[in-house]
N, C-alpha and C positions, 0 to 999 in steps of 0.2 A: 614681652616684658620680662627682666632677667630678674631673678629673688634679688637683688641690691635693690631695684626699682620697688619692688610690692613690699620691701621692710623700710624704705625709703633712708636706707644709710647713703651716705655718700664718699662711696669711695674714689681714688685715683686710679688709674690701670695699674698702679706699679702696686695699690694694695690687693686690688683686683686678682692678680697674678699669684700673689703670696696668699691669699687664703685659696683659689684654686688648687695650688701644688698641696698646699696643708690639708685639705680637704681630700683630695685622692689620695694623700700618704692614711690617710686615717682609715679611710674607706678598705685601701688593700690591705692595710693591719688585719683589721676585723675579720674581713674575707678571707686571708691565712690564716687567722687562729682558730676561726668556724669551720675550714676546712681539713683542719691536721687529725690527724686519728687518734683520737682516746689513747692515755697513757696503759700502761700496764694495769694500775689499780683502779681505772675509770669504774668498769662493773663490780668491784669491790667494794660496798658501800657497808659501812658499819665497823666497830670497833674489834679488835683482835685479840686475842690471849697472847700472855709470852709465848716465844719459840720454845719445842720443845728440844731441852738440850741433850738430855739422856740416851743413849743407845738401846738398841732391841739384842736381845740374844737367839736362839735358837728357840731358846722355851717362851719367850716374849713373843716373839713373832708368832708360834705355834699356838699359844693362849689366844692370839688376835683374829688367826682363821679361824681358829673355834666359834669363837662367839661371831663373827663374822656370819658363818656359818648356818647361825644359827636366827641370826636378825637380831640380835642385843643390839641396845643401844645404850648410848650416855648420853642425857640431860646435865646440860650445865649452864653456865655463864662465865663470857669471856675475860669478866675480872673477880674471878673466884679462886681462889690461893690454893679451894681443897680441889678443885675440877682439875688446875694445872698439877697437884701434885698425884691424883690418880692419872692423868696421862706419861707424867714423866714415869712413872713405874713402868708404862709400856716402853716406853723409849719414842723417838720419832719415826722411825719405819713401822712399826708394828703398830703404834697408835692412827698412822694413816689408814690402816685397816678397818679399825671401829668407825658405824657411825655414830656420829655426834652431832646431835641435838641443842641449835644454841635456843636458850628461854629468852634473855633479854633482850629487849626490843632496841636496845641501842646497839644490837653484836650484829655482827655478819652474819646474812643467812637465817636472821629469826624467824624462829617459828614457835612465835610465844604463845600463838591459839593451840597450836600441838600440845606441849606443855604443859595447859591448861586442863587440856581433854582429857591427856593420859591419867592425870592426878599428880604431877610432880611437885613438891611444895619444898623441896631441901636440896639442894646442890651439891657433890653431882648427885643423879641418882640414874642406877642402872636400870632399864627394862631387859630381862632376859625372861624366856619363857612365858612372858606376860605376868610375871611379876615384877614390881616394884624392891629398888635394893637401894636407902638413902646413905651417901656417905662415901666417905674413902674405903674403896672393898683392898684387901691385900691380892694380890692376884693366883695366891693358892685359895682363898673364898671365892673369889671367881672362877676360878677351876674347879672348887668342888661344886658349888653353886649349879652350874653348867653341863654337870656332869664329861670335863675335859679330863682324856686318861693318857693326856701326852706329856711330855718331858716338862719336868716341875723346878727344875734347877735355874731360878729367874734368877738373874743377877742385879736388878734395880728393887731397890730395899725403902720402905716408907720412912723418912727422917722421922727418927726419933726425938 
């Protein structure tokens, strides 16, 4: 008994035909789109900060192994105006150094129960040495802070 018979439609062969064909075209759609490999951003799930546009210098970059270094991190949120403008002072090679800490639960990569734990309640905020540092730091504050005695001549400067 053919599904046309058990739903009791009645078709022609000639319609017969044309929902067969439509029916396999549909079938092998699905079966290629379930079979293609995940884009670029598939494991990407969550929202993003601007890019940052800033360059690193010598003393930027130097500042970033430091704390690196040392296990600092930066708590933020990927739409926080002051978190992007403490990273641009690094620049973007140097900033890739740090880690970062996203709080909100809609950003990539949350780890808003970390966040919680640490005590972070202001945005960014540094952990270095297992202290707490709320805020835009200048990144001579971070170098004192850290006790960093490497080249201090940062060329990315906090808008005034």
């Amino acid at each position: 008994m053919t599904v046309f018979n058990l739903l009791k439609i009645r078709f022609t062969p000639k319609r017969r035909r044309f929902l067969a064909l439509g029916t396999t075209a549909a079938s092998l759609t699905v079966l290629a789109a379930c079979s293609l490999p995940p884009g670029p951003n598939a494991a990407a799930i969550g929202e993003l900060p601007p890019p940052i546009t800033t360059t690193s210098s010598e003393a930027e970059m130097a500042l970033a192994d430091h704390l690196a270094s040392l296990g600092a991190k930066k708590y933020g949120a990927w739409w926080c105006p002051h978190c992007h403008a403490q990273q641009a002072l690094f620049g973007q090679d140097a900033f890739a150094k740090i880690t970062y800490v996203e709080c909100d639960p809609e950003g990539q990569n949350s780890q808003t129960a970390t966040c919680q734990s640490v005590g972070v309640t202001s945005y960014p905020t540094w952990e270095i040495n297992g202290e707490l540092y709320g805020g835009v730091q200048p990144l001579e504050e971070l170098a004192a802070i850290s006790g960093y005695t490497g080249p201090t001549n940062f060329t990315n400067q906090p808008a005034e």
